[in-house]
N, C-alpha and C positions, 0 to 999 in steps of 0.2 A: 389385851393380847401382848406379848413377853415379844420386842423383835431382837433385841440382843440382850443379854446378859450374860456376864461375866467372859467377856471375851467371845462368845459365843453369836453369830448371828443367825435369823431365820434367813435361809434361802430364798433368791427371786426368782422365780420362774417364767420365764418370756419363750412361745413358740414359737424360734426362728425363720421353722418352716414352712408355718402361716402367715405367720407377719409379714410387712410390705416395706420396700423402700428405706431399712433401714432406720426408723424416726425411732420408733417404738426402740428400740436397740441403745440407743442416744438416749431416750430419755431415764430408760432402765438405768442407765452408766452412772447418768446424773443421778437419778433417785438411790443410787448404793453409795454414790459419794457425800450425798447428805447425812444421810444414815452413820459414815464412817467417820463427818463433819461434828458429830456431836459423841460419838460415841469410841472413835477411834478403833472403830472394827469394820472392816469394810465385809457385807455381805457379797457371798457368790453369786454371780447369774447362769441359772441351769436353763438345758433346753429341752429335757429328757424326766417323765414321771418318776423312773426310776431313782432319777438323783435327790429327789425331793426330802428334805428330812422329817421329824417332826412336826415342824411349824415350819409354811411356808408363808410365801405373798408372791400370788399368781397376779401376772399382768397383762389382759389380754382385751380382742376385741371381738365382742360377739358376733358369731358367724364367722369369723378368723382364724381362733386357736384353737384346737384339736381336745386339749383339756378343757378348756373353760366352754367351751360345746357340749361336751358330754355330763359334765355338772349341771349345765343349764338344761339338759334336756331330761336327768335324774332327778331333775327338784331341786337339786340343793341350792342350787343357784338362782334366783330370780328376777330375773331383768322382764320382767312386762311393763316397770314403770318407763322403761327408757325404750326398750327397740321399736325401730321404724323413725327414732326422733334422731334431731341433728345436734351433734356437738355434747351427747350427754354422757354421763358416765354412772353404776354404782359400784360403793363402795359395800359390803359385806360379809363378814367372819361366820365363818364353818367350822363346826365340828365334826373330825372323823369322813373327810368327803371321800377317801381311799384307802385302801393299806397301805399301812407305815407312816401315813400323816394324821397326828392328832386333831391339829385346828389349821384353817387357812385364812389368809384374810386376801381376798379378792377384789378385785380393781378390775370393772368389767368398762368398757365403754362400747358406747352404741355405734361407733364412729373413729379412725385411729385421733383426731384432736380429743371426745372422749374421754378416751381409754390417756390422752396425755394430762387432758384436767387431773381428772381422777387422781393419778400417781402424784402430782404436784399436790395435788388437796393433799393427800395425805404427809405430804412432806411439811407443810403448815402445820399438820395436825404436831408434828412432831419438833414444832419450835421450827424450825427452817423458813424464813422470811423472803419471798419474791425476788427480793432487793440485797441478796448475799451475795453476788458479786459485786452489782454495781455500787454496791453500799456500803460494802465492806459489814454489812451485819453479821456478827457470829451468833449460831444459835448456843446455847446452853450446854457445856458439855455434861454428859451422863454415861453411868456405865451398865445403868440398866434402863431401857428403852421402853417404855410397857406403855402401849394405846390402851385408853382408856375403852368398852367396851359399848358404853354408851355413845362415843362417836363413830362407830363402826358398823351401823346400819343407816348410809345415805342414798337415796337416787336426787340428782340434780337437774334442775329444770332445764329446758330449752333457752338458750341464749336471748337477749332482748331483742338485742339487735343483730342482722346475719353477717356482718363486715367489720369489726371492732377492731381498728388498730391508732398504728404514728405514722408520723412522720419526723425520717431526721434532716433538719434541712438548719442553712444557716451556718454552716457548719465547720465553720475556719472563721476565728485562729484556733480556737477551745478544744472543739470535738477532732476538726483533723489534726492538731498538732500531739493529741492524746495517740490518737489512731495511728499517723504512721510512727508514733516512736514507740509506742506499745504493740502494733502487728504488722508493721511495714505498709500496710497501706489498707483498703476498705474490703480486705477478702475476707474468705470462708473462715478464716481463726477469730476475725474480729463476729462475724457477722451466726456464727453458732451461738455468741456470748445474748447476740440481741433478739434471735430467735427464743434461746432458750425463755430470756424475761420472755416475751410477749406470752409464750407459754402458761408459764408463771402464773402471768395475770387476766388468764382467760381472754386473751385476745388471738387472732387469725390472721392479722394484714398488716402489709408493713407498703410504704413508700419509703424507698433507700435514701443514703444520702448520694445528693448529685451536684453539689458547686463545683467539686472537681474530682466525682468519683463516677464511676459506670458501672452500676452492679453488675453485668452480664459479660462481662471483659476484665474487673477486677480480680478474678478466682487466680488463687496463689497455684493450686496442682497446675490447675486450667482457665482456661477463659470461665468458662461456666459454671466451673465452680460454687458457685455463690447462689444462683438459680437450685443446683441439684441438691444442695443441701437447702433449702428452703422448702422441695419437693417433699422430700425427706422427714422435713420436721411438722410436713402439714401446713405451712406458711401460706398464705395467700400472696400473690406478690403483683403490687402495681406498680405506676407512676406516676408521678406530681400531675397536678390538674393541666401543665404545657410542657407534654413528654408522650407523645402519643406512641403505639402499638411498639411497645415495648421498649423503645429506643431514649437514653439517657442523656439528657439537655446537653453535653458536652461533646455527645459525641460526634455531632455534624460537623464543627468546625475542623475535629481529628481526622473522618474519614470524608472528607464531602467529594476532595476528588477522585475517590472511586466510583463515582456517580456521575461526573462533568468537572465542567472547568471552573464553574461558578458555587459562591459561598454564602447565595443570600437566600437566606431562609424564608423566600415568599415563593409561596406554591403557583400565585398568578403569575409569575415571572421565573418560577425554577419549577414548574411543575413536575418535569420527567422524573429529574435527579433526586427527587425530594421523594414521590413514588415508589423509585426503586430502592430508596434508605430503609424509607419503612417497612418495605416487601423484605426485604434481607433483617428486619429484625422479627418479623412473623416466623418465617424461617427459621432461624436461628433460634425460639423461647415457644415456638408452637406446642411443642411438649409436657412445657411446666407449665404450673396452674397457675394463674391471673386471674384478675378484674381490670380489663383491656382501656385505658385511656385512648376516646377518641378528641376527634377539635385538635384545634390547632392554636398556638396565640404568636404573636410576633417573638424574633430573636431576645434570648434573655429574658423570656418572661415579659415581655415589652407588647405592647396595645396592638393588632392587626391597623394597618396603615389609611386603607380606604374610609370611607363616609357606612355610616351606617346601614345603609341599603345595598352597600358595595358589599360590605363582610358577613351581611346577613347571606346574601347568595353565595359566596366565597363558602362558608365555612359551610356549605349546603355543599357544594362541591365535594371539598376537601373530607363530609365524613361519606359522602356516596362513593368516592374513592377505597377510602379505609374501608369501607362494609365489603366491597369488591373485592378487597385483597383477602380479607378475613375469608370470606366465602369462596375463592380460592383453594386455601389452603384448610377448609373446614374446621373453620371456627365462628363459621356465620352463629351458631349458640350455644359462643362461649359469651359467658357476663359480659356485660361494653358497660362503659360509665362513661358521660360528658359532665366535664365539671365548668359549671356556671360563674364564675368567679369574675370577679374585679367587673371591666367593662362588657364580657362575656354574660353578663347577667342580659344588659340589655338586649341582648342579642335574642334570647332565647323571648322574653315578655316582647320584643318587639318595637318600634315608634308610632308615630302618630299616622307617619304616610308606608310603613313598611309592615308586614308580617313576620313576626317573630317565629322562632323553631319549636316554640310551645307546641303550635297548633300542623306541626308538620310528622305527619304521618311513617316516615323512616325513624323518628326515633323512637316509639313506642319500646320497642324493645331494650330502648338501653335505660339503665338506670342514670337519674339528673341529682347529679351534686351538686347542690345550693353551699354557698359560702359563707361566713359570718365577716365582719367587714375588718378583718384585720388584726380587732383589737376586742374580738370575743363577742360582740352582738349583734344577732343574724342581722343580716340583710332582706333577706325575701323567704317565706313560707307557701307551702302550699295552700290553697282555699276548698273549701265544698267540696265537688267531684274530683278535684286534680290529687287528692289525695288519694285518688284510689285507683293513680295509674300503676298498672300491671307487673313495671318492670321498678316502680319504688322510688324511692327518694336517700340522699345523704345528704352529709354536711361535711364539711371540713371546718376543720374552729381551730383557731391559734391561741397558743399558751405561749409562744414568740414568733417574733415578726423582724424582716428586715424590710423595712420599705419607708415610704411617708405618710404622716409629716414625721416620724420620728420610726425609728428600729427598737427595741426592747431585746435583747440578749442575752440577758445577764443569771438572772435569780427570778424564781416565779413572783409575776404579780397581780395573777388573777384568782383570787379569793374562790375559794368552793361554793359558796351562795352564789357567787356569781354564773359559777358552770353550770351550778345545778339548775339555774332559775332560764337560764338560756338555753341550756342542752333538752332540762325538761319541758318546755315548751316547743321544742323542736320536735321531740317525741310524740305529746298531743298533739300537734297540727300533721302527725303519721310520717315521720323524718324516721324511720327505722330499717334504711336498707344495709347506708353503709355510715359510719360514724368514724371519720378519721384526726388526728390532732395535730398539728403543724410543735412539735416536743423540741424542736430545735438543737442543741447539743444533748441532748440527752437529760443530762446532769443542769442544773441541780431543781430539776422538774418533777422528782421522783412521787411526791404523796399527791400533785395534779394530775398526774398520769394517770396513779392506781387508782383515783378516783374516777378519770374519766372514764377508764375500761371496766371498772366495776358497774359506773354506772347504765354503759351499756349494755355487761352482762344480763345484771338480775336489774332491771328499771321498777317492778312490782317491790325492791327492797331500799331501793335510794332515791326512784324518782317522784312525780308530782303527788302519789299519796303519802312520800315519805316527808311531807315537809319539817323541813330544821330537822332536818339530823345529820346536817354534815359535823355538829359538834361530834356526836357520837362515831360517824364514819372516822374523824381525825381521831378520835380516843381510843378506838379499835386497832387502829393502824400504825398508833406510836405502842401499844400492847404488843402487835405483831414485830417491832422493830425489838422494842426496850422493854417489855414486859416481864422477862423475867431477872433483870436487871433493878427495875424500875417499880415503886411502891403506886398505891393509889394517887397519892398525894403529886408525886413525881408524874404519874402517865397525865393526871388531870394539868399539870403546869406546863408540860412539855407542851400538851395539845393547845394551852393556851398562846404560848409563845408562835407556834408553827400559824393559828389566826391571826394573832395580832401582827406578825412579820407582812402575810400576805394583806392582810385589810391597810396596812400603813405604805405596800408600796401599790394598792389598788386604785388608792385614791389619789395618785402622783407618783408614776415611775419612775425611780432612780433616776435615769438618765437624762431628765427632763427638770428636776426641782434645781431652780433658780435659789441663789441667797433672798432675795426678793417673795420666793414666790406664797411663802403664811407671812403675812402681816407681823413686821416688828412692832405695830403700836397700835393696829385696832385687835380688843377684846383678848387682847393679853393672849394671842395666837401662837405666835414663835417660840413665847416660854412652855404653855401647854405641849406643841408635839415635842419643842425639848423632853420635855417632862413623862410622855410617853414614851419617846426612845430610849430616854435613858432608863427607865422600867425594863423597857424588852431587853435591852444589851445586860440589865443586871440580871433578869432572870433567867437569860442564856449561858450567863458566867455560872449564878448558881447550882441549877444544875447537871452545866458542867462537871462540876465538882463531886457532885456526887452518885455521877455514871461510872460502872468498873472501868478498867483499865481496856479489857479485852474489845469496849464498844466505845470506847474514845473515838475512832476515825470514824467507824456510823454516824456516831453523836455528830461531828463535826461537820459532816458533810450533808446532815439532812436535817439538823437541828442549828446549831451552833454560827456555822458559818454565814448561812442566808437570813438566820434574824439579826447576829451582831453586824454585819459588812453593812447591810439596808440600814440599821438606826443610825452608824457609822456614818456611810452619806448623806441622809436628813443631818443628821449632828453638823456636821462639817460643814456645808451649807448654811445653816442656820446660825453658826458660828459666825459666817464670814457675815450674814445679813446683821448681828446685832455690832461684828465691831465697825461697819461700816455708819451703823446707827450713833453708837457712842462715837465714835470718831467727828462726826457732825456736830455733835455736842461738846465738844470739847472735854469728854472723859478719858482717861487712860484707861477706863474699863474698854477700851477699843483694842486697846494692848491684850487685856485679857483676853477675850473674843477672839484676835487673832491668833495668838498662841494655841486657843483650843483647836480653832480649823486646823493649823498648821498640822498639831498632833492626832486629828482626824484623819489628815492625808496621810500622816507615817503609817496607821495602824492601817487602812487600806491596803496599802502595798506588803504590809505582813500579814491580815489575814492572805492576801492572795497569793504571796511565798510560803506561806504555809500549806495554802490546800495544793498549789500546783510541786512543792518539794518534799512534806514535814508528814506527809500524814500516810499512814499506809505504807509505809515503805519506799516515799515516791512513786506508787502505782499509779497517780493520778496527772504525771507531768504533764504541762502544757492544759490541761478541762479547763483552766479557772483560767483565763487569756482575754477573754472578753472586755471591750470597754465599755464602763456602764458610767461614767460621770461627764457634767457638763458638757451636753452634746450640742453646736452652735446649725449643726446638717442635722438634714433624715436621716443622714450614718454618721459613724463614728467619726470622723476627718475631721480636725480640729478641734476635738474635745481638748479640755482642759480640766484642771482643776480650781476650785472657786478663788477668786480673789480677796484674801482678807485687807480690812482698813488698820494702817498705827496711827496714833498719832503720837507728835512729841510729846515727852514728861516736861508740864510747867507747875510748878508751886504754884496754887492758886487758892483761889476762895474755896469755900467749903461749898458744896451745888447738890440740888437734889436733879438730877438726868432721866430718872423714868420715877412714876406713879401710876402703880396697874390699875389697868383700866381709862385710861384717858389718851387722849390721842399726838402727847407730846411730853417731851423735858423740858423741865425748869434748872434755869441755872442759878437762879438766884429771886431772892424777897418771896412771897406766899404763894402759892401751891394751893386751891382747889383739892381735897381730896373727897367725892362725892360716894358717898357712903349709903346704900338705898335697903330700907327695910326686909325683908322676903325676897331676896335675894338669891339663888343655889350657892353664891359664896361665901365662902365662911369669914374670908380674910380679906384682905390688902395688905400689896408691897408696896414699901420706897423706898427704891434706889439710891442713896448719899453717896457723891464721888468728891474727893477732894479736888481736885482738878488737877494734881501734881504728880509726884513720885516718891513721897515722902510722908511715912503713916506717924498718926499722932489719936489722940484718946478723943472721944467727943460723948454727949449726954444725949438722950432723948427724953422729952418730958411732956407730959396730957395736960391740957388745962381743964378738962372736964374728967368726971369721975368715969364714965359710960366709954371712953377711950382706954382699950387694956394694947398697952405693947409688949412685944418681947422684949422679955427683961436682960438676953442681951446688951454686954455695952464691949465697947472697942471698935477699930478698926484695921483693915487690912489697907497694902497698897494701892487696890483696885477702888475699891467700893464696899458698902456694906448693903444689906438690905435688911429694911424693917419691918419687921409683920405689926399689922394693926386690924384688931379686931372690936368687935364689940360687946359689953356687958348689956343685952336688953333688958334686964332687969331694971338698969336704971333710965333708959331710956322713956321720956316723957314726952311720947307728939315727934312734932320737926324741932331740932336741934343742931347747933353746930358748937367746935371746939377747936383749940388748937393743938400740931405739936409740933413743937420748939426742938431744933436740934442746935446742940453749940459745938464749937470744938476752938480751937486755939486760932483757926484760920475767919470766923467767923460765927455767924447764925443766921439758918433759914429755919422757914415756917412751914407747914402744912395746913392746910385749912381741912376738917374732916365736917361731914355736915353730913346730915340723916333728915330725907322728903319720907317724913311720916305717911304712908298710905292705908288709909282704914279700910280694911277686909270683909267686915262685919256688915253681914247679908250678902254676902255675896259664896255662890255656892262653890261646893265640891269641886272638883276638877276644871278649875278656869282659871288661864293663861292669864297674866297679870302684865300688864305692859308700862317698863321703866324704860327710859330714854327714849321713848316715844318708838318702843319697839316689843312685838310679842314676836318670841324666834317657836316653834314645835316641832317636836320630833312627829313624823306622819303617825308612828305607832299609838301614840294616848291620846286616842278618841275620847269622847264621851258618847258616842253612837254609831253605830255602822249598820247599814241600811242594805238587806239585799235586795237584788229585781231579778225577777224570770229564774232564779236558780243561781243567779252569778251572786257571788259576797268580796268581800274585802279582807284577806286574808293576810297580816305579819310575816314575813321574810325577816327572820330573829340575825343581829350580825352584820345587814347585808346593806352597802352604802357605804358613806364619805364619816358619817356621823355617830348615829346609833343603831338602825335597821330602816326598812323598807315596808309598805302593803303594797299589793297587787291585788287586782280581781281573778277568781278562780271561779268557771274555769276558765283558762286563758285564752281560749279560742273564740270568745264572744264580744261584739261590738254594741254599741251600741249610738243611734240616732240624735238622742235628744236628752238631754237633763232631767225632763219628767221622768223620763221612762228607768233610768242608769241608777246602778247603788251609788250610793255616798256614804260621805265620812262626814261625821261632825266635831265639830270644835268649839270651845265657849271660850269667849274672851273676854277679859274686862279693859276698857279704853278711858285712859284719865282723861281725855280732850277731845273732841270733835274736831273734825275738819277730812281731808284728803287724805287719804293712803292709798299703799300700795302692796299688795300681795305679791311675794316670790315666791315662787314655785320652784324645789328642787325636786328633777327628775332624773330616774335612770339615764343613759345615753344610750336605749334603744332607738333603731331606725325606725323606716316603712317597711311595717313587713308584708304590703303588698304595693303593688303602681300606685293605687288610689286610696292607701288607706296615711293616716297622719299618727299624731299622738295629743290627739286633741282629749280635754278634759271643760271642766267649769266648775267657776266656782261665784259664791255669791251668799251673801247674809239674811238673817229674814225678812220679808217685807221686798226684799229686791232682787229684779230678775239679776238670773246668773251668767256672768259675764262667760263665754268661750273660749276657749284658746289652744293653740297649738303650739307642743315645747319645740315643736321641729318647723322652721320658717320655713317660707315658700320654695326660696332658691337651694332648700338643703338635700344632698344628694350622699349619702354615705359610700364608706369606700372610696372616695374620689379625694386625695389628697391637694387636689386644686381646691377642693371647696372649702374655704375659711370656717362655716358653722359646723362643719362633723370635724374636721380637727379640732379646735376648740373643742368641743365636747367631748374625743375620745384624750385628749389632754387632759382636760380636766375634769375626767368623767361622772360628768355631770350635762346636763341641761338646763338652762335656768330662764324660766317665764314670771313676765309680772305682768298682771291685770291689776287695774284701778278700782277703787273704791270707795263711797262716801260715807262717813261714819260719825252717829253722836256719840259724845258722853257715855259711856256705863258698860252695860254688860249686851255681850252677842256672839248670837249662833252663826256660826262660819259652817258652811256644809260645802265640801268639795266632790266633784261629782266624775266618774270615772266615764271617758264615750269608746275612745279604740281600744282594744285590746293589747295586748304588752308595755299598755302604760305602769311604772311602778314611779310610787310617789316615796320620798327619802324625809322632806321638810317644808316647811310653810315658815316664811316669815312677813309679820305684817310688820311695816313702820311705813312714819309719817313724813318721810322724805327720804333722799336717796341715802342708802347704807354705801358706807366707805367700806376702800377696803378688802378684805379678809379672801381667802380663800377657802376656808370650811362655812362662813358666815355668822352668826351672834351664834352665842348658847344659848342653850334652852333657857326661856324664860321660867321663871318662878308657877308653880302650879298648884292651888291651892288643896288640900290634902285629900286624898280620898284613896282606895285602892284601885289602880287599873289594871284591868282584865282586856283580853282583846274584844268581848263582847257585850261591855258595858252598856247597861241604858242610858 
């Protein structure tokens, strides 16, 4: 279907005078401005059949518009896939539905959100991407607009989940410093931009921002402003989980003495005054549509004061009040939601000498927001029957956080495997009432966002049957940004970059990597992520380069900026860590190292003069404001930037300072270089430093045939480094060799040696242990075992390392080791004696009172030891508790059980008992591993193909 051509647009036809509340009107505006976005014609909107021309596109909602009623009830139109449902809309092309109009394409909704889907689908249809404003995405311009006919027969399904929205919070210096310089403050100009997205992306609900705004009092016309256009747009509208009956965290301290003389926000001590705040904001928003925040928590989001038996009765009080006022003013059944969060968890499960709000009978009718603890992994789920209380279940999940032991504000760093793995499990254990996301500034959250909302939409397309396909979700989604800019080749690299940005700062947040914090000297750690970021920064440059012109600031702002800034701080960091290294050593390679951090921190402060001046026109002043390095608090205060090491230039001997793979610098006489057969490496470096400031020529030379170096010769000021590999060809058994470096200042030696290991008889797919260590990825079994219906299913991507298994489905426990699937692993062990199994885990919690994250594991012939990756005293969510920080720091878990082992080859079978256990890595060695923060590489695996469902 033809909607412009040649200067020519089809008309939109919207019934004024059945329509409601003006939303439908708004979103017609926008949908003719898309249209006029690509095609520079801007379509009419009529309200009258007579004005209709040839070709139209009616936009209505059935049982609403006067036209699109009488087609539905002619035939032409048929909406039986959708009425009677919520939130649906179709789309569908007519021929001939009246006189004077040849074809119509119809946008029918069952519902006015519906009827606004609908119009936004088709606006994607038509190249127009969700994220045109806030992205600055420009669609394609064309001068002939023609839908294709095959997309224009859809009815769409019923939403997954009934509450899908954000939250904007966090929200200064970034977001408000964007805000009031771009609309003067948090009103209705700013807040139609952030309706419209939610629209967009098939979302209904929003939690405003409130550090230092009040949705209901910000309206630029009026106070309420901001409320009635939310009405208007179909907006669901809440407030943060400690922001009760409509009333905006800020505003007590603004108005309290219109209430009394006093300013403390405890109801057991300010009851009256505190009453009548919340009665006057009932009043004041009883009109507009909510999901009503009840509960209470201390000032500023701060813990309720008394003992837990005190606040369990307290906040029993405090919601039989709120239900009072509600019922009042007849809203006794409008939505309620209490949200369980932080210490408020306890409150509702209960203690040991107290009854919790679970089991109390006034809240049946509200829906219970369970939280995730901060840092994206639920806390508590529902069990057995409590899934199927009446009034539902959500969650709130954060994609940023300002609290402890650390804040995250900056740049998304939670990987979409990770959402998916968490959200859809949320979903399974019946978490589908209300799904909200803590989005923080907005920007530059944009592809976690449209994930998250999508995946509440349609769950039957992205969630627990869809597993591993967020590659695919992120290649659809850089298509919808850059697709027709952008070739195969490009959408497949772009999508690469947008995972590997987010999985590089998943596994260590920006604002938390220490120079220290990967290993300068075990397993050759700090050169590897070097070696990764500088990948991501180059292939962010590249295709840079060959994005047009018109999607430069898209590019930048959803591509470009958040992978090069992220490798940017790893770099910079890891800079400071090596020339602090070489510094010790006595290299002037410390010089070097420091100069690179130095020019890490310049580029810093220009990408983020760029995004907050350069890009867009300046539209974007002030978004990119955030501090995201060296943070010494849970917030920003006193961050810094890393400290590099110099040392002074002395003329010195000629010194080898690093040999990858061993756990130290030589500065001088022989060098160890231990060289081990079946190997995953190909090579070895050695680092030669002169110890000086002053370059000169030097040799390198093998004293065996089976030693091949790069043929390389020269020297720089800093250092050189020499690649040494091997000719197995000529290698015969265990052998060593030397190489000789001379130069004018001296000569040192290397020792290169090769511990022949004979493989022969030993099978397929078994882990081979050097250095008295077998490191596995969980994914390459040799066996996976299921029980009762449960298996062990690959999470591709998803982890510190290479991917994750879990058991599916995820809602099943189990007892005992006999009973539980396992995994199998076959190892072969040069030596006998002690070991010890490490176990990397997810950094899921309890996701109930009583339940752990225990597992077992154990060899043939011996029983299997048990364990739990979560100790006794571990309480998540609780920034006091030293093991859940650790672990959402280093998102990870890490257990080791013991074990006695001979000589040869063995079956490791690790055994799965609670439910949302996900295993990432196994390492065995024979004494304690130094060290590292990702832990050894994979070890050597003798050849075979692995499938996930290998014998």
């Amino acid at each position: 279907m033809i909607v412009v051509e040649r200067g020519t647009a089809a008309g939109i036809y919207l019934d004024t005078a059945a329509e409601y509340d003006g939303g439908l009107r708004r979103v017609a505006e926008s949908f003719a401005a898309d249209i006029e976005l690509i095609t520079d014609t801007k379509p009419e909107i009529v309200a009258e059949r007579e004005q209709l021309g040839s070709t139209a596109i009616v936009i209505g909602t059935a049982g609403r518009s006067r036209l699109l009623d009488e087609w539905i009830a002619a035939g032409k139109v048929d909406v039986t896939a959708i009425r009677g449902k919520r939130e649906c809309y179709r789309i569908q092309r007519i021929e001939h539905p009246c006189d004077g109009v040849q074809q119509a394409l119809v946008i029918a909704g069952s519902d006015k959100r519906g009827t606004i889907y609908g119009t936004y689908a088709v606006s994607e249809m038509m190249g127009v991407s969700p994220w045109v404003y806030f992205a600055d995405v420009m669609p394609e311009k064309r001068t002939l607009l023609d839908l294709p006919d095959s997309q224009l027969d859809v009815s769409s399904k019923e939403p997954s989940v009934k509450y899908r929205g954000i939250f904007l919070n966090d929200d200064w210096p970034s977001l408000g410093s964007w805000v009031t310089g771009a609309f003067g403050d948090f009103n209705e100009a700013f807040y139609e931009r952030i309706f419209e997205l939610i629209l967009r992306l098939k979302g209904n609900y929003l939690w405003p921002a409130m550090w230092s705004a009040e949705f209901s009092v910000n309206g630029k016309r009026h106070p309420l402003a901001n409320a009635e256009l939310a009405r208007e747009y179909g907006i669901i509208m809440g407030t943060s989980h400690h922001e009760p009956l409509f009333r905006a965290g800020s505003e007590w301290q603004r108005v309290y003495r219109d209430y009394g003389t006093s300013n403390l926000w405890d109801f057991s001590r300010n009851r009256e005054a505190i009453t009548a705040f919340w009665e006057d904001g009932i009043k004041r928003n009883r009109e507009y549509p909510n999901l009503i925040t009840l509960g209470m928590r201390g000032e500023s989001d701060s813990e309720l004061e008394g003992s837990d038996r005190y606040n369990i009765e307290l906040l029993k009080e405090i919601i039989l009040t709120q239900k009072e006022l509600l019922k009042r003013y007849g809203l006794e059944q409008a939505p309620q939601v209490l949200a369980v969060y932080k210490e408020v968890e306890k409150y509702w499960y209960g203690t040991a000498d107290t009854e919790g709000l679970k089991v109390w009978e006034v809240l049946n009718d509200v829906t219970i927001l369970l939280s995730d603890d901060n840092f994206g992994n639920l806390r508590k789920i529902p069990a057995g029957q409590e899934q199927q209380r009446s009034a539902g279940w959500g969650m709130y999940y954060h994609l940023d956080y300002h609290g402890g032991p650390h804040s995250y504000e900056w740049v998304n760093t939670t990987p979409l495997e990770k959402v998916w793995e968490q959200m859809s499990m949320a979903y399974d254990y019946g978490i589908r009432d209300i799904w909200i996301v803590n989005v923080g500034d907005l920007k530059p959250m944009e592809l976690p966002i449209s994930y998250f909302l999508d995946l509440a939409y349609d769950f039957d397309a992205w969630g627990t049957a869809a597993m591993n396909k967020t590659k695919e979700y992120t290649e659809r989604w850089v298509r919808q940004q850059f697709g027709h800019a952008a070739d195969e080749a490009a959408v497949h690299g772009i999508t690469g970059i947008l995972a590997d940005y987010t999985r590089m700062n998943g596994r260590r947040k920006p604002e938390i990597i220490r120079p220290d914090t990967f290993s300068v000297v075990h397993y050759n750690e700090a050169q590897r992520v070097l070696h990764q970021a500088g990948k991501l920064a180059e292939s962010a440059e590249h295709f840079r380069r060959l994005i047009p012109e018109q999607l430069q600031d898209a590019y930048f702002q959803l591509v470009y900026f958040p992978a090069a800034a992220s490798a940017n701080v790893l770099q910079m960091q890891l800079y400071a860590g090596l020339s602090r290294l070489y510094a010790e050593r006595g290299s002037v390679l410390a010089n070097t190292y420091a100069e690179l951090s130095a020019e890490a921190i310049e580029r810093d402060k220009r990408l983020e003069e760029t995004y907050n001046n350069g890009i867009s026109g300046g539209k974007w002043r002030g978004m990119m404001s955030s501090a995201h390095v060296g943070y010494v608090n849970w917030d920003a205060e006193g961050w810094s930037y890393p400290q590099a090491a110099y040392t002074v230039p002395v003329n010195g001997p000629l010194m080898i300072v690093d040999v990858q793979g061993t756990e130290q610098g030589y500065t001088s006489g022989t060098a160890a270089l231990p060289v081990f057969t079946n190997l995953l490496r190909e090579t070895y470096t050695v680092t030669v430093s002169n110890g000086g400031d002053t370059g000169f020529a030097y040799e390198a030379a093998a004293s065996a045939d089976w030693i091949r170096l790069d043929p390389r010769s020269g020297w720089s000021e800093t250092g050189e480094t020499i690649t040494v590999s091997v000719d197995w060809d000529k290698v015969q058994g265990t052998c060593s060799g030397d190489i000789v470096i001379s130069g004018a200042e001296g000569t040192v030696t290397v020792r290169a040696e090769i511990d022949w290991i004979e493989l022969s008889g030993v099978p397929p797919m078994t882990f081979v242990e050097t250095h008295e260590i077998v490191s596995i990825e969980a994914e390459h079994t040799v066996h996976r075992a299921p029980a009762d219906g449960v298996e062990w299913k690959t999470i591709s991507s998803y982890g510190r390392t290479l991917s994750s298994v879990k058991m599916y489905p995820d809602t099943v426990s189990f007892s005992e080791p006999a009973r539980s699937p396992y995994l199998e692993y076959r190892v072969f062990i040069r030596q006998g004696g002690e070991y010890s199994l490490t176990a990397y885990v997810a950094p899921t919690n309890h996701l109930s009172p009583v339940s752990g994250l225990k597992y077992a594991a154990g060899f043939e012939g011996q029983k299997p030891v048990i364990a739990d990756a979560l100790p006794p005293d571990f309480e998540g969510g609780n920034h006091d508790n030293g093991p859940w920080c650790r672990a959402v720091m280093d998102n990870i878990h890490i257990t080791v059980t013991p074990h006695t082992l001979s000589a040869g080859i063995h079956t490791l079978r690790f055994y799965g008992l609670d439910a949302g256990l996900v295993l990432q890595k196994l390492v065995l060695s024979a004494g304690p591993l130094p060290y590292s923060y990702l832990g050894p590489e994979e070890s050597y695996l003798t050849s075979a193909e692995l499938t996930e469902d290998s014998p």
